[in-house]
Phi, psi and omega in degrees: 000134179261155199293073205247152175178150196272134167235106173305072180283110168293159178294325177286024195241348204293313196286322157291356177258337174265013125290315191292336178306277203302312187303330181301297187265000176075164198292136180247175171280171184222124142251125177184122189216171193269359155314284173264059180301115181119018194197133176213144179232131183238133199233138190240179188269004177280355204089359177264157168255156160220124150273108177269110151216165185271176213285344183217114195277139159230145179321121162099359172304095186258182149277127184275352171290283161139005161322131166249001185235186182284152190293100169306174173311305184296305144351266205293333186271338159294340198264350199265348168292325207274336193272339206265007188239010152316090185281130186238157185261116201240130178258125166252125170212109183276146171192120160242192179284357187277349188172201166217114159261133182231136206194150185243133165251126155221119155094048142098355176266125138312137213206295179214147188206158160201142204198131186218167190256156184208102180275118178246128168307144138293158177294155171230156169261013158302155181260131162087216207253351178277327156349300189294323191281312177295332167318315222281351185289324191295299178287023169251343183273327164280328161331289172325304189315316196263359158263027174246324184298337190272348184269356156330274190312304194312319251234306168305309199249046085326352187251306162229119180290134168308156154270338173192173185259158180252079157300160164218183146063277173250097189305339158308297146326305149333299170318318204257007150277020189238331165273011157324136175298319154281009150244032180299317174310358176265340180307339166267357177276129180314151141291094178295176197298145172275137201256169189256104159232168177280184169319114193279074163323175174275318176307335203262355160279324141348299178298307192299316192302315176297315193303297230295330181288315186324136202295200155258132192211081159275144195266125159273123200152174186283171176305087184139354187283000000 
């Protein structure tokens, strides 16, 4: 059975995590071109793989080299530190049911934040009219959650606009704070990958803020690589 599995790598880590890959896995391969900029695949001779990218693909992503063909090892991995180490202003906004949090990041720093509890029930699988009335208590309840977290939010990145968004936690939920009327204007900002957090506390926005730079880095492989 093969290993398959996600790793969050800061840039400034990438270069001791493609040693310790080679120590493991023996001398790899590099596929990586200015073509497909932001994206690297190292293939080693045990069968394991890592596919490296950063965490936000944008119109326009170029080489400061001006390369047009593929990349060596040393070569690509400095260019994928250099796009994941772009500075940006970043928005988060978490949210499950136990709460929400919302923060502004840059270069991996919480800069400014908020973050509050909204208790939303779980489903039951009870019938009939007491069912209903909990359906409809539960969704006065996400409701409530996703207009405090969106004017939360709003209220935040009105002080410094994102460049681009952080989700967290319940992608549903996310959503449908992000069609809140007071953030329509963020709605055109790219999206980074949604991260899987607990109820978002200021420590777990703290993480989220560090994660969000962080390269995406999947592993393939026998067990234990």
């Amino acid at each position: 059975m093969q290993d398959n599995r996600l790793v969050l790598v800061p840039p400034e880590r990438l270069e001791g995590w493609v040693r310790r890959f080679a120590e493991r896995n023996g001398p790899f391969t590099t596929e990586y071109t200015a073509a497909a900029p932001g994206r690297a695949m190292l293939r080693a001779p045990n069968g394991c793989s890592a596919e490296i990218t950063v965490p936000l693909a944008f119109p326009g992503m170029e080489t400061v080299s001006g390369n047009t063909g593929p990349y060596g090892q040393e070569q690509a991995v400095q260019e994928l530190i250099r796009l994941a180490s772009r500075p940006v202003t970043v928005g988060l906004l978490l949210i499950r049911r136990g709460g929400y949090g919302v923060g502004l990041a840059r270069n991996g720093v919480l800069v400014a934040s908020k973050n509050g509890t909204r208790y939303v029930q779980s489903r039951t699988a009870a019938g009939g009219w007491s069912q209903q009335r909990f359906a409809r208590r539960r969704a006065n309840q996400a409701d409530a959650l996703v207009s405090t977290a969106a004017e939360r939010a709003a209220v935040l990145f009105a002080e410094e606009a994102p460049d681009c968004l952080q989700p967290g936690g319940d992608a549903a939920l996310f959503s449908e704070c992000l069609a809140h009327p007071r953030l329509a204007r963020y709605r055109q900002l790219p999206l980074l990958p949604l991260l899987p957090v607990p109820d978002p506390r200021r420590d777990v926005l703290r993480q989220a803020a560090a994660d969000a730079r962080s390269l995406r880095v999947h592993v393939t492989g026998i067990p234990g690589d």
